[in-house]
gemmi code that builds the backbone of each chain (N, CA, C; Angstrom):
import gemmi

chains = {
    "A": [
        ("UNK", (2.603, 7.500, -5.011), (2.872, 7.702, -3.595), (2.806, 6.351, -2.890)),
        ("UNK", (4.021, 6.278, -1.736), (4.032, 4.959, -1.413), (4.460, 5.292, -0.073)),
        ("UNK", (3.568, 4.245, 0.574), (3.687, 4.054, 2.486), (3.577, 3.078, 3.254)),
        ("UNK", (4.495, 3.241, 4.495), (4.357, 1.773, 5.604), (4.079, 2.496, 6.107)),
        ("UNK", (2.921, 2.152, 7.264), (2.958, 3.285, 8.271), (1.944, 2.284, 9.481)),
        ("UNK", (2.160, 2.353, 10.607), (2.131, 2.186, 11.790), (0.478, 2.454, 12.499)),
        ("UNK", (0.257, 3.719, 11.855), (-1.038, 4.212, 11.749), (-2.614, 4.081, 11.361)),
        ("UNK", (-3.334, 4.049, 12.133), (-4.646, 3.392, 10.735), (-4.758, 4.572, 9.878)),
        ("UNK", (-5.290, 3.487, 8.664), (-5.396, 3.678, 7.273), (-6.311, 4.770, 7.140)),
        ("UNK", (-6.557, 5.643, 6.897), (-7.198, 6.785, 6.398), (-7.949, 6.617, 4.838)),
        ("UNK", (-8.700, 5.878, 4.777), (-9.413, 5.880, 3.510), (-9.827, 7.445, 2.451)),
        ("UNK", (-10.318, 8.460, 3.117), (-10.888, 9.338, 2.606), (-9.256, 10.253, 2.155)),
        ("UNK", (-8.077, 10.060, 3.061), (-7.153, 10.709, 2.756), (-6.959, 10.052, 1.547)),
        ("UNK", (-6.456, 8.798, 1.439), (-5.940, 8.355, 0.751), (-7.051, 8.784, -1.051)),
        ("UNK", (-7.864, 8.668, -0.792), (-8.569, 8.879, -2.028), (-8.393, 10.085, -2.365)),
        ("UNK", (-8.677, 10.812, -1.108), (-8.217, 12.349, -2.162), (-6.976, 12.939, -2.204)),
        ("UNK", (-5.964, 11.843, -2.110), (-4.793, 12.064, -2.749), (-4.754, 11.848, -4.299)),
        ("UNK", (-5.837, 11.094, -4.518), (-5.350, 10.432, -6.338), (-6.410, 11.666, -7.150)),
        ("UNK", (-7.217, 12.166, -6.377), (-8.575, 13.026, -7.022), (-7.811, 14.411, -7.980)),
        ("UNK", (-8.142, 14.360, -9.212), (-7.590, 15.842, -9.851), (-8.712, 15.540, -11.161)),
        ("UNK", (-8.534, 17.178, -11.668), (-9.370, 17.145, -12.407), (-9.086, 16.469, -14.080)),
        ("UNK", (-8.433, 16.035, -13.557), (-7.546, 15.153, -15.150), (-8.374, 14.230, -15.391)),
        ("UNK", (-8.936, 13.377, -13.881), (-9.104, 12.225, -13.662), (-11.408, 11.709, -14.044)),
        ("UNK", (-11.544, 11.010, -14.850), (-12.680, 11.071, -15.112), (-13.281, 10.007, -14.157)),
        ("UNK", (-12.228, 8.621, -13.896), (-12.357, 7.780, -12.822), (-11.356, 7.738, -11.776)),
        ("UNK", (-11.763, 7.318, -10.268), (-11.062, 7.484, -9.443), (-11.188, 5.885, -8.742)),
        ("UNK", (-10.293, 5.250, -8.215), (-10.690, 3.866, -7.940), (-10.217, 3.803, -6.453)),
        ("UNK", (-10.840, 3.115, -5.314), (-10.309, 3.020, -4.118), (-10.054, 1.467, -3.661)),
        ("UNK", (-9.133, 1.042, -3.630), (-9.312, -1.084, -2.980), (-9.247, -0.755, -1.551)),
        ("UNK", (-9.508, -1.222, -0.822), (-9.113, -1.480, 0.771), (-9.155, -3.039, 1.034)),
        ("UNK", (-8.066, -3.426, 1.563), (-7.666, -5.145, 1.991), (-7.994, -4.600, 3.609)),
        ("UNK", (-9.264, -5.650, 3.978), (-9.566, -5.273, 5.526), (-9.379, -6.896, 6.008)),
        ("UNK", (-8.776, -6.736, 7.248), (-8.793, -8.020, 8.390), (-9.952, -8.249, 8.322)),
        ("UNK", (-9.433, -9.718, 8.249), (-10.870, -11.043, 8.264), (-10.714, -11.916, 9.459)),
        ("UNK", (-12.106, -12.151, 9.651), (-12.059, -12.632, 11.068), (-11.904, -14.344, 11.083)),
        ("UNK", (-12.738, -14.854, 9.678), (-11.919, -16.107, 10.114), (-11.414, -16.543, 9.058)),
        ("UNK", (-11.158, -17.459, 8.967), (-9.815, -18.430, 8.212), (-9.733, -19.538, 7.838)),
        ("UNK", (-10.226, -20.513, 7.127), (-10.509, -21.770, 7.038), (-11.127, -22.371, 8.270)),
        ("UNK", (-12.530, -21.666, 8.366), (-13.000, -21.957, 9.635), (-13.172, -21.710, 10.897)),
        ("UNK", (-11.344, -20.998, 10.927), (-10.693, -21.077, 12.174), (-10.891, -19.249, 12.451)),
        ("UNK", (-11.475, -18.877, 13.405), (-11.496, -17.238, 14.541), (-10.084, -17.059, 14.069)),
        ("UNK", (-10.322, -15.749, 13.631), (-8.824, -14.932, 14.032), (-9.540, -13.486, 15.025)),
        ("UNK", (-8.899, -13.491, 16.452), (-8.927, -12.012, 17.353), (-8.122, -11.264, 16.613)),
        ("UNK", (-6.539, -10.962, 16.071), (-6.107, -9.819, 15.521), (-4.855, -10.263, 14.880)),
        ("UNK", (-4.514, -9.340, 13.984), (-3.586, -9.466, 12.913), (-1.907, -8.711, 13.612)),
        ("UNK", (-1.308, -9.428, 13.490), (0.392, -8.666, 13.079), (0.920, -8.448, 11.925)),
        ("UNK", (1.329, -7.696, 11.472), (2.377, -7.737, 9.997), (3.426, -6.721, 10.426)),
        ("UNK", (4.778, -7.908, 9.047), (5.719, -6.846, 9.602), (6.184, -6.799, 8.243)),
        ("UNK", (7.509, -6.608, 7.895), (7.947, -6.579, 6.933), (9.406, -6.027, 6.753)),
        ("UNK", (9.864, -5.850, 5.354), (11.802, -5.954, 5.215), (11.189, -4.032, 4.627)),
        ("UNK", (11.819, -3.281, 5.796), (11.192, -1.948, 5.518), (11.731, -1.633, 3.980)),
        ("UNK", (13.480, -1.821, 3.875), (13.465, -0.980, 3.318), (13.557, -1.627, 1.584)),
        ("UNK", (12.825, -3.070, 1.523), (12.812, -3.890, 0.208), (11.762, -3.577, -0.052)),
        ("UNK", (10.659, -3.767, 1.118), (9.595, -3.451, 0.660), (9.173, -2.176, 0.120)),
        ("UNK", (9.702, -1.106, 0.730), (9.851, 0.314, -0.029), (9.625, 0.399, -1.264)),
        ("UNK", (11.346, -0.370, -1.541), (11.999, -0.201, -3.215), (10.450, -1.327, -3.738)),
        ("UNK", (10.150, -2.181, -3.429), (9.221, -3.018, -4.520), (7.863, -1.924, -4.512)),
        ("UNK", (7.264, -1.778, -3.672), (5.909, -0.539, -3.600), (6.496, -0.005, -4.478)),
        ("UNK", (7.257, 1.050, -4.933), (8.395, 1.817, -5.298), (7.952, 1.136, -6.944)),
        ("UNK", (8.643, 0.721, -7.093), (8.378, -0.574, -8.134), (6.939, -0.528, -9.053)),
        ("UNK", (6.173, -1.189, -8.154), (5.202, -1.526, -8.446), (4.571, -0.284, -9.109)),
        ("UNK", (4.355, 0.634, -8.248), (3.552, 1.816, -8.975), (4.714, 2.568, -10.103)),
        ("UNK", (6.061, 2.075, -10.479), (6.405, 2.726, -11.417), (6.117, 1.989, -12.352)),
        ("UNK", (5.710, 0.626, -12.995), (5.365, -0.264, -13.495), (4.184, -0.346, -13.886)),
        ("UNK", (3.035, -0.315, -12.590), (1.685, -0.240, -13.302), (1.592, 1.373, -13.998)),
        ("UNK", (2.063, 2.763, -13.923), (2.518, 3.391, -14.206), (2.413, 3.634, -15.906)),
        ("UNK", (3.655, 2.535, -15.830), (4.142, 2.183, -17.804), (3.203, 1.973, -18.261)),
        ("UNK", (2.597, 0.427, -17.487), (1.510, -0.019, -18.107), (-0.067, 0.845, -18.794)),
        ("UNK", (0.143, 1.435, -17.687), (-1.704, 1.964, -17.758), (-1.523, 4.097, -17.407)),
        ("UNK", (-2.142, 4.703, -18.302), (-1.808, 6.098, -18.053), (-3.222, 6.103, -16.923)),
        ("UNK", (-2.178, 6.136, -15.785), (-2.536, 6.697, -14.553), (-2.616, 8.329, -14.391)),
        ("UNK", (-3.461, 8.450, -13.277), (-2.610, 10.442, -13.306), (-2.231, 10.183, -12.230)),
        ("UNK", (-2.913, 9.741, -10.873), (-2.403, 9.211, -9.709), (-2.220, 7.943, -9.613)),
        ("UNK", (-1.216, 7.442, -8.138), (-1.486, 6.084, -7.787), (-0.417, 6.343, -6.265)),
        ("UNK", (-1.864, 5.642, -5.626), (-1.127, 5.553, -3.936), (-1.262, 4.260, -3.667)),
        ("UNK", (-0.255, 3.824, -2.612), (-0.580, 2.182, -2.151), (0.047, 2.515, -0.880)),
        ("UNK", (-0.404, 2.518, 0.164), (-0.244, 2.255, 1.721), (-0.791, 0.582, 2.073)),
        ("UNK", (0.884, 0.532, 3.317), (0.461, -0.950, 3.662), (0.175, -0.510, 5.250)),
        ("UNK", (-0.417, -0.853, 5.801), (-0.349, -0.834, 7.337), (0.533, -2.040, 7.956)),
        ("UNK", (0.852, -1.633, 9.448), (2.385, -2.448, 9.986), (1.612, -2.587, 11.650)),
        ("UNK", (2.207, -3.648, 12.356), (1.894, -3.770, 13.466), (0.326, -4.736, 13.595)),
        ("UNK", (0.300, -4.052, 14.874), (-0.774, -4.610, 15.295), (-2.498, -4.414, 14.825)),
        ("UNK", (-3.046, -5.222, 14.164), (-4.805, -4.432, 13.782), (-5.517, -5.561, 14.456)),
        ("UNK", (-6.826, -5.200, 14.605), (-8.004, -5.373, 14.841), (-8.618, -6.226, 13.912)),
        ("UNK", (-9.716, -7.005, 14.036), (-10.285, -7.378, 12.699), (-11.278, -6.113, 12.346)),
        ("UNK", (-11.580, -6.091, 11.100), (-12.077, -5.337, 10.129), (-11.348, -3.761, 10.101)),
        ("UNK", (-10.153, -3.786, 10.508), (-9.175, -2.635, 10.134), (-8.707, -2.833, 8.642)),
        ("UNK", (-8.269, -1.697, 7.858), (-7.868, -1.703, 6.691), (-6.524, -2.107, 6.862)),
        ("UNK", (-5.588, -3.135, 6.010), (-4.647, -3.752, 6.188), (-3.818, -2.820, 4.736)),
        ("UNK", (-4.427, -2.411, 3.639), (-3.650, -1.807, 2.704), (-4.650, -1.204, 2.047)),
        ("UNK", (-4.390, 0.066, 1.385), (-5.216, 0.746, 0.587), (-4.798, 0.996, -0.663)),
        ("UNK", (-5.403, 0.730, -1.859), (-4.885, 1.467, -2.946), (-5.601, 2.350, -3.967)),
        ("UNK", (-4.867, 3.166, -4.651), (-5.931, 4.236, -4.657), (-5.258, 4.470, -6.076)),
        ("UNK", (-5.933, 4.517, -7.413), (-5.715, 4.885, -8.785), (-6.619, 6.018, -9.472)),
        ("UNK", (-6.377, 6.831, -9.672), (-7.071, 7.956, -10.928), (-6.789, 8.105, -12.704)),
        ("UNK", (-7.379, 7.895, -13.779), (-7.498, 7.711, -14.527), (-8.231, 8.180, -15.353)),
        ("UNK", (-8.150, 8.649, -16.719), (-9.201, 9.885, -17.764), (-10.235, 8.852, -18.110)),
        ("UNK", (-10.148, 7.361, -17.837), (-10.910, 6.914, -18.178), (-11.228, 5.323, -17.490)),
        ("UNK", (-12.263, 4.729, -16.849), (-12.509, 3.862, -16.130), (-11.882, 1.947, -16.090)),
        ("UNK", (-11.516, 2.189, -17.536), (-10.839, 0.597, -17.200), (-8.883, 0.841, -16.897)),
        ("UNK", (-9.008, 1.879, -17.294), (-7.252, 1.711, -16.803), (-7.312, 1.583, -15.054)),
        ("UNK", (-8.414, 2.418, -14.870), (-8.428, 2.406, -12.524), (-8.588, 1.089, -12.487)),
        ("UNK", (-9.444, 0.446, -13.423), (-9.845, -1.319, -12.702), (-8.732, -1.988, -13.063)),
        ("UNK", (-7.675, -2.007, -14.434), (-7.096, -2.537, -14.372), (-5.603, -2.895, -13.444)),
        ("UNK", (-5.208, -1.474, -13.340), (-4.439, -1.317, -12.496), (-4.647, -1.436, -11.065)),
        ("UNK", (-5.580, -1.319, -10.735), (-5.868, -2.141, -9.066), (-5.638, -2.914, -8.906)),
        ("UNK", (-6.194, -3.892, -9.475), (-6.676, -4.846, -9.806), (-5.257, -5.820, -9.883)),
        ("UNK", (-4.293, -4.927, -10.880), (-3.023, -5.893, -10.981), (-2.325, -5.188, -9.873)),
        ("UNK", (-2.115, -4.111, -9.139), (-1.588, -3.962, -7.800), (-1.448, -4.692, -6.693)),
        ("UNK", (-2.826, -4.579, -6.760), (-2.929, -5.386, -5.069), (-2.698, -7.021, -5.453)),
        ("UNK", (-2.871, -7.692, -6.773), (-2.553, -8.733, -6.698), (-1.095, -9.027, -6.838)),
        ("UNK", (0.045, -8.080, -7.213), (0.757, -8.034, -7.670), (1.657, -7.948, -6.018)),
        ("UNK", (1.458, -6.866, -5.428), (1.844, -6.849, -4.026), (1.593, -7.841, -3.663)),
        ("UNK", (0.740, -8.537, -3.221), (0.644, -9.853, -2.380), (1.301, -10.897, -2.801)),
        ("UNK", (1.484, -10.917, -4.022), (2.750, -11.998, -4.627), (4.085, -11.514, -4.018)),
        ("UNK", (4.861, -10.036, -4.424), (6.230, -9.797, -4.078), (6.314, -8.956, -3.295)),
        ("UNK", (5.364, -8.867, -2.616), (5.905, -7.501, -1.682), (6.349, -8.053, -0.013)),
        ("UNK", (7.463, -8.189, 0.226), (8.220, -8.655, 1.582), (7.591, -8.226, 2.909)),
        ("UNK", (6.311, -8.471, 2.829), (5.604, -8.327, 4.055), (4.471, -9.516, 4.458)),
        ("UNK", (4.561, -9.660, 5.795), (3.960, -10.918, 6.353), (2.708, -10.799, 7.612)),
        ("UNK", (1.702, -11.311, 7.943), (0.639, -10.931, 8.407), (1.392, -12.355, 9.570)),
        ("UNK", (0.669, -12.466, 10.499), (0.993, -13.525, 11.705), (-1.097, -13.327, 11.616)),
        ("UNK", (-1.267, -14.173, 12.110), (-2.689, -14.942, 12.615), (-2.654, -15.098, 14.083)),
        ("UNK", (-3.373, -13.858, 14.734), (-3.736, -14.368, 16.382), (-4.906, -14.929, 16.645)),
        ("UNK", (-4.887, -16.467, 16.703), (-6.252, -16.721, 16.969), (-7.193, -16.640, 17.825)),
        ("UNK", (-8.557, -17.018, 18.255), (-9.374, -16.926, 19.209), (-9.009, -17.636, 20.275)),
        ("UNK", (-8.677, -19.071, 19.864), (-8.794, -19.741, 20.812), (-6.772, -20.492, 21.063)),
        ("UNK", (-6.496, -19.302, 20.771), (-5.122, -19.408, 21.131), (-3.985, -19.350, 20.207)),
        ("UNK", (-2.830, -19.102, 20.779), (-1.860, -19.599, 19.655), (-1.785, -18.478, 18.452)),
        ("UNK", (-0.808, -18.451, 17.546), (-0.674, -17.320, 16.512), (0.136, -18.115, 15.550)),
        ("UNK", (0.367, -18.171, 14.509), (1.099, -18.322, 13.392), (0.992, -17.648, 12.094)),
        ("UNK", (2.164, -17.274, 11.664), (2.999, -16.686, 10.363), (2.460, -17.088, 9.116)),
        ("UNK", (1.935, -16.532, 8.618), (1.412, -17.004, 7.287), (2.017, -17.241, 6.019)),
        ("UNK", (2.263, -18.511, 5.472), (3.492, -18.352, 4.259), (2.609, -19.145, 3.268)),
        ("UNK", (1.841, -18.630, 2.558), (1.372, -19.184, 1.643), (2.259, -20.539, 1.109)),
        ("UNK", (1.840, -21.594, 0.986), (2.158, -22.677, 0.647), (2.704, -23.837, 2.319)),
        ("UNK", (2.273, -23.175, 3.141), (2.924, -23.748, 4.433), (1.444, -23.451, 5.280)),
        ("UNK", (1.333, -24.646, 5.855), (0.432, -24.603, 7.095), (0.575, -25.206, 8.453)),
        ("UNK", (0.045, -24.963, 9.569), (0.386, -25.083, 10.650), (0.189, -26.349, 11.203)),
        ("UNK", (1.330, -27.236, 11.846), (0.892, -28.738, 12.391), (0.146, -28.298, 13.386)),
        ("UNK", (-0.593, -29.668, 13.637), (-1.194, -29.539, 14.887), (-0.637, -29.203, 16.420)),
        ("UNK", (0.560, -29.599, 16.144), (1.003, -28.867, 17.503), (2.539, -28.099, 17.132)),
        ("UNK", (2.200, -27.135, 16.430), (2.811, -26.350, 16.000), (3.854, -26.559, 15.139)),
        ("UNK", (4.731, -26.049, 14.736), (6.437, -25.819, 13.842), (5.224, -26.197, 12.638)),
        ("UNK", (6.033, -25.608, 11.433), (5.490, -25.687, 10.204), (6.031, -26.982, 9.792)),
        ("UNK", (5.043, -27.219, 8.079), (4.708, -28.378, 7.738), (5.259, -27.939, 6.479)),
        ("UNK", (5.406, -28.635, 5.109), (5.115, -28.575, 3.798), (3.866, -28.534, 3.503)),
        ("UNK", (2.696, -27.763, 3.023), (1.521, -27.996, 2.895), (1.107, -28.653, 1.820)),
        ("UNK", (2.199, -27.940, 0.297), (2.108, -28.605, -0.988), (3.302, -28.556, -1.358)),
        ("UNK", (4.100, -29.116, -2.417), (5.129, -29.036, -2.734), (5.217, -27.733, -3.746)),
        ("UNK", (6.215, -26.825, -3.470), (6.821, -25.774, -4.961), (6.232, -25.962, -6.010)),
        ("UNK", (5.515, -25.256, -6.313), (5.157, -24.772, -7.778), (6.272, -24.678, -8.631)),
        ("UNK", (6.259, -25.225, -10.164), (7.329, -24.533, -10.777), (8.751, -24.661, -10.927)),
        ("UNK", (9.400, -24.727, -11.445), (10.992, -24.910, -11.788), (11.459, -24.252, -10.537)),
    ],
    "B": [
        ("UNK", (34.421, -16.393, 3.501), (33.638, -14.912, 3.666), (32.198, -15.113, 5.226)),
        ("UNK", (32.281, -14.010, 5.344), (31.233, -14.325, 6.434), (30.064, -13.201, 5.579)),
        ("UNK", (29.041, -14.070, 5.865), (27.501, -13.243, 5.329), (26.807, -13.262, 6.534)),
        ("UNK", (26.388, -12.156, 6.209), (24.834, -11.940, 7.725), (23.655, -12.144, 6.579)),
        ("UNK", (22.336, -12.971, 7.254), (21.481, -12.880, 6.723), (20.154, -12.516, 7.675)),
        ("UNK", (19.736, -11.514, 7.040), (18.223, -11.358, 7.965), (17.057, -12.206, 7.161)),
        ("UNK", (16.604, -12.432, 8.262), (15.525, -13.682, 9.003), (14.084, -12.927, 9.103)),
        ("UNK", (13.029, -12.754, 8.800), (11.860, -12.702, 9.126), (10.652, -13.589, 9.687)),
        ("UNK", (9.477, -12.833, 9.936), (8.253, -14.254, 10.123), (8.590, -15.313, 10.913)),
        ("UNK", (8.003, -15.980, 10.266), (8.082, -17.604, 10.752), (9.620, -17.989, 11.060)),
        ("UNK", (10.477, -17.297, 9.787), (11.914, -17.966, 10.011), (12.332, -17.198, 11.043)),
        ("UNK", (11.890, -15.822, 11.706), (12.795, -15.092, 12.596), (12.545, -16.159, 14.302)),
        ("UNK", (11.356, -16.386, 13.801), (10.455, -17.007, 15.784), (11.155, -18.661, 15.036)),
        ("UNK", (11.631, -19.258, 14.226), (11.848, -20.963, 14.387), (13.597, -20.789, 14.807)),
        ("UNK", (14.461, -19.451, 14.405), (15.622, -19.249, 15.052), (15.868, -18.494, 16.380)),
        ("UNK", (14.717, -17.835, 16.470), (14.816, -16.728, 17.810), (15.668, -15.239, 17.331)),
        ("UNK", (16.021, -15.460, 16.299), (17.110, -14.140, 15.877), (16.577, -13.379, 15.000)),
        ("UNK", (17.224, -12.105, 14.808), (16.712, -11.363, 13.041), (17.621, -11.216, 12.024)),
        ("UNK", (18.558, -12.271, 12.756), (19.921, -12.238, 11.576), (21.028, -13.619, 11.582)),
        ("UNK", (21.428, -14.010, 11.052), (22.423, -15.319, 11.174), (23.588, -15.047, 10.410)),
        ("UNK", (24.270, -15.276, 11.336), (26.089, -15.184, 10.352), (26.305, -16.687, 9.991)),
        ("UNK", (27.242, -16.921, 8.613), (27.174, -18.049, 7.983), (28.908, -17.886, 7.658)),
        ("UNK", (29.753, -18.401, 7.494), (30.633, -18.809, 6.678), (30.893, -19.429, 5.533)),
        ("UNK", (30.911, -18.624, 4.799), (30.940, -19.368, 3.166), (31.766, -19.334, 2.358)),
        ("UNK", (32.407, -20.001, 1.396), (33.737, -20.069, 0.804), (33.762, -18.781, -0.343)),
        ("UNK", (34.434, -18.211, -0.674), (34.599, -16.807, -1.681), (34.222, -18.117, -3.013)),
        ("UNK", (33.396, -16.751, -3.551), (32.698, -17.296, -4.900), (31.621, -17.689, -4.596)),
        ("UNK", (30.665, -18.030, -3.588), (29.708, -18.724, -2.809), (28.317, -17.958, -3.688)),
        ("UNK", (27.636, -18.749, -4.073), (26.331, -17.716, -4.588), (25.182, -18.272, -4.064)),
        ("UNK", (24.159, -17.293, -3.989), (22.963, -17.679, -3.362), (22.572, -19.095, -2.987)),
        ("UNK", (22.564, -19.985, -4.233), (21.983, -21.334, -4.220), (22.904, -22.136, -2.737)),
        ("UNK", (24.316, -21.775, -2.804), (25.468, -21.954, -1.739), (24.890, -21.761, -0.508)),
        ("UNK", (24.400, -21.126, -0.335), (23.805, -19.896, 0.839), (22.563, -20.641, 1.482)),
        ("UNK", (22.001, -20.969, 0.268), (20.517, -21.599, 1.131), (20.891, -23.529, 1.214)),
        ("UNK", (21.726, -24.005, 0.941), (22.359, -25.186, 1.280), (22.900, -25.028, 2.222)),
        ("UNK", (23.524, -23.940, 2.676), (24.393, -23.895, 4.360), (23.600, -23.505, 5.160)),
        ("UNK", (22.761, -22.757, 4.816), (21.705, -22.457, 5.837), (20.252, -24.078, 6.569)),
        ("UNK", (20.348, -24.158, 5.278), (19.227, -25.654, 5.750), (20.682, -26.525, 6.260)),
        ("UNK", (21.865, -26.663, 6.189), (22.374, -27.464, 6.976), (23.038, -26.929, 8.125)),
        ("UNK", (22.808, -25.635, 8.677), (23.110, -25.417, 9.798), (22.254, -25.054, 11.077)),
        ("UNK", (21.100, -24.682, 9.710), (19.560, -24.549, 10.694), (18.684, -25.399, 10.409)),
        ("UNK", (18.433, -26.522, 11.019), (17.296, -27.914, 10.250), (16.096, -27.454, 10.118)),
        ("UNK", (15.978, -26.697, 11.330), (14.223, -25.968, 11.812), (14.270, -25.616, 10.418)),
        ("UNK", (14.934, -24.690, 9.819), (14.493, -23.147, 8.146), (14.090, -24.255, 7.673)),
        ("UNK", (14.567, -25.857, 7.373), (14.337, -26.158, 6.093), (13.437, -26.777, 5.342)),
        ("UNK", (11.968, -26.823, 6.142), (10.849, -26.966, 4.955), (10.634, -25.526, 4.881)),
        ("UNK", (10.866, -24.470, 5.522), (10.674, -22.882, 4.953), (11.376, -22.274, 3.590)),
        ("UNK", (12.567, -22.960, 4.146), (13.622, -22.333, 3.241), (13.606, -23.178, 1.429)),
        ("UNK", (12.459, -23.854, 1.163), (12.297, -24.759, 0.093), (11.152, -23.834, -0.656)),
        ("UNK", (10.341, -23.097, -0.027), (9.904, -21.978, -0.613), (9.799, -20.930, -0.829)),
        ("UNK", (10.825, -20.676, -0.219), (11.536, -18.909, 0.492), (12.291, -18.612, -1.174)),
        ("UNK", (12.506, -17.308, -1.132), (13.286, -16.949, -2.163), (14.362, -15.865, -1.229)),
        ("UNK", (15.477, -15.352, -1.904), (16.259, -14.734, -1.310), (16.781, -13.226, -2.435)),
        ("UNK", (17.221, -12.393, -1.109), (17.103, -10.698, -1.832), (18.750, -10.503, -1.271)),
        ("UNK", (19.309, -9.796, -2.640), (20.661, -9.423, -2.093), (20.536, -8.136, -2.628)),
        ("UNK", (21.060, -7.044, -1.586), (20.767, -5.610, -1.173), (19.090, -5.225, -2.153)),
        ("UNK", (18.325, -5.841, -1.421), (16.831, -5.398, -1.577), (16.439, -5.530, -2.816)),
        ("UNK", (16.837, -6.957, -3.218), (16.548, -7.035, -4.678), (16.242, -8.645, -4.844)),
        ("UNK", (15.288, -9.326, -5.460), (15.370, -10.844, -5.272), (16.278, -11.283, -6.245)),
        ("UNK", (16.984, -12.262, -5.489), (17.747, -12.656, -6.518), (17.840, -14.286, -6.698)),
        ("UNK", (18.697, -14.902, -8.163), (18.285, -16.075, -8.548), (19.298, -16.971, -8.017)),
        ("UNK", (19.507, -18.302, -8.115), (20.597, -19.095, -7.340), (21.705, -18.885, -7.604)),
        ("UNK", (21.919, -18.338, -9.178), (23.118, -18.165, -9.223), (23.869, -16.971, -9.034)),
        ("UNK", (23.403, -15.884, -8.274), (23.468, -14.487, -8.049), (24.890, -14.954, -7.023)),
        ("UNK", (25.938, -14.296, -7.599), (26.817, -14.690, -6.511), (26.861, -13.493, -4.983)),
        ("UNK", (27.615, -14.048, -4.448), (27.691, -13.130, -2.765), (29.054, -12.675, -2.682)),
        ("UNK", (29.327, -11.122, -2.419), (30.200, -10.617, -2.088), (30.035, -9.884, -0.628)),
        ("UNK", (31.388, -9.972, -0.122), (31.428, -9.391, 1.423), (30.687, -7.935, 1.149)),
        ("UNK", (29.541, -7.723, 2.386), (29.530, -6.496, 2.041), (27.719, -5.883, 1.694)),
        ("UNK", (27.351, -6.890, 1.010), (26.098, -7.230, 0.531), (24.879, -7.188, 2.004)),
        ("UNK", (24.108, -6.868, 1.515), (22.701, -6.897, 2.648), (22.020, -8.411, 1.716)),
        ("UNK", (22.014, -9.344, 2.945), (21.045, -10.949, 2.089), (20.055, -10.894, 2.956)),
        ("UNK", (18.844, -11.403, 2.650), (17.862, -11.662, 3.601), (16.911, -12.840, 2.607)),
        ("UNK", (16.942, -13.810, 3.718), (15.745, -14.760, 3.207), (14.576, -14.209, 3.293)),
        ("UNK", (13.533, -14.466, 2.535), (12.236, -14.000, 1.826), (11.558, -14.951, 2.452)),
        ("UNK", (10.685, -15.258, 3.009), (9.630, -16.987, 3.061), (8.239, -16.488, 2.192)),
        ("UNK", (7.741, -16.820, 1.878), (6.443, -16.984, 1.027), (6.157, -15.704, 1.392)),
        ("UNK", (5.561, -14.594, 1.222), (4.825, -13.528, 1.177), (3.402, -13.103, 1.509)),
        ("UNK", (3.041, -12.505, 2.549), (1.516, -12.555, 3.007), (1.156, -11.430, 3.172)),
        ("UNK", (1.206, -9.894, 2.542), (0.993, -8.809, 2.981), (-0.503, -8.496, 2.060)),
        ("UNK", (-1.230, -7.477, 2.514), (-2.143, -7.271, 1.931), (-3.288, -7.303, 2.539)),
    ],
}
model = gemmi.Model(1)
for chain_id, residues in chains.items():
    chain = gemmi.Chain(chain_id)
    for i, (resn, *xyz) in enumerate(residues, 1):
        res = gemmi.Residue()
        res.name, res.seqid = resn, gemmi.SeqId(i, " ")
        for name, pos in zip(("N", "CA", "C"), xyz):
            atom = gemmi.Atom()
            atom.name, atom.element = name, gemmi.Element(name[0])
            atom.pos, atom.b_iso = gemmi.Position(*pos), 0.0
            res.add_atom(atom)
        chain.add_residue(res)
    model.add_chain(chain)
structure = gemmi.Structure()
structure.add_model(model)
structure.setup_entities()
């Protein structure tokens, strides 16, 4: 099961979506807003994202970890818009007959999403100002982006 | 050929838009695409050096060619989660 949704995150739903009696382990991740940042206050988060790529990759992803690992369930909700700090930003939720397939597959989910999944968080800070977060890019001092490091990789 | 490309993030607020039309010669493939784009938009182009690009919701590699018709969208680095 896979979701964008606008809404806060429902933890207890989301878990007992993956709960059956198949399942001997049940695993829950929650990615919650952090307040600061290399130092730096963040007041609140934006994310947006390419609705309908990101779909097909969520989509993806859980048909994949899937192959990999005999799941019985697997949910991944991203949240969209505007949050708070310490709001849940994504939840994922795995059930399993037995306890290392839930860790493994979390585990490679949520890291796996944050690599390809076409969605982007913005940074509203405390003491002003907001910027787009692109891993490998950081913010000049008086704004427009920088090169932070050069490309990894061929 | 004319391509629309949608723009996100950082790249949507350094153009002001959520989409850019480009003119590109038939046969034109991705790698084509992000050379006309850093030379028609200077702002994209330390973005567009780590951006990857999706043709109809799929990432694709430089040499993925472009046909009229296609959904393209530049990718910039990825931050969800």
């Amino acid at each position: 099961m896979i979701e964008l949704t606008h809404d806060p995150i429902d933890p207890a739903a989301v878990l007992g979506g993956v709960e059956s009696p198949e399942a001997g382990a049940v695993l829950l991740f929650l990615g919650t807003t952090r307040e600061t940042t290399d130092g730096r206050r963040t007041s609140s988060l934006d994310y947006e994202c390419y609705p309908e790529m990101a779909r097909s990759e969520l989509a993806e992803l859980e048909a994949e970890a899937r192959a990999r690992w005999p799941l019985v369930h697997c949910a991944i909700v991203h949240r969209l818009g505007h949050l708070e700090i310490g709001e849940a930003s994504v939840a994922i939720a795995v059930s399993s007959a037995h306890r290392v397939a839930a860790f493994e597959a979390g585990q490679w989910l949520i890291d796996t999403l944050k690599d390809r999944v076409p969605i982007w968080k913005r940074e509203n800070w405390s003491d002003g100002g907001a910027d787009w977060v692109h891993p490998g890019f950081t913010r000049k001092a008086e704004g427009g982006p920088r090169v932070d490091r050069p490309p990894t990789g061929p | 050929m004319k391509v629309t490309v949608l723009v996100f993030a950082m790249a949507r607020q350094l153009v002001g838009r959520d989409r850019l039309e480009l003119d590109l010669g038939d046969g034109a493939t991705v790698g084509d695409l992000r050379a006309a784009l850093g030379a028609s938009h200077a702002a994209l182009a330390p973005l567009l050096r780590g951006s990857l690009f999706a043709v109809d919701q799929a990432y694709a590699d430089e040499r993925t060619p472009l046909v009229p018709g296609q959904e393209v969208a530049m990718i910039p680095p990825v931050s969800g989660g």
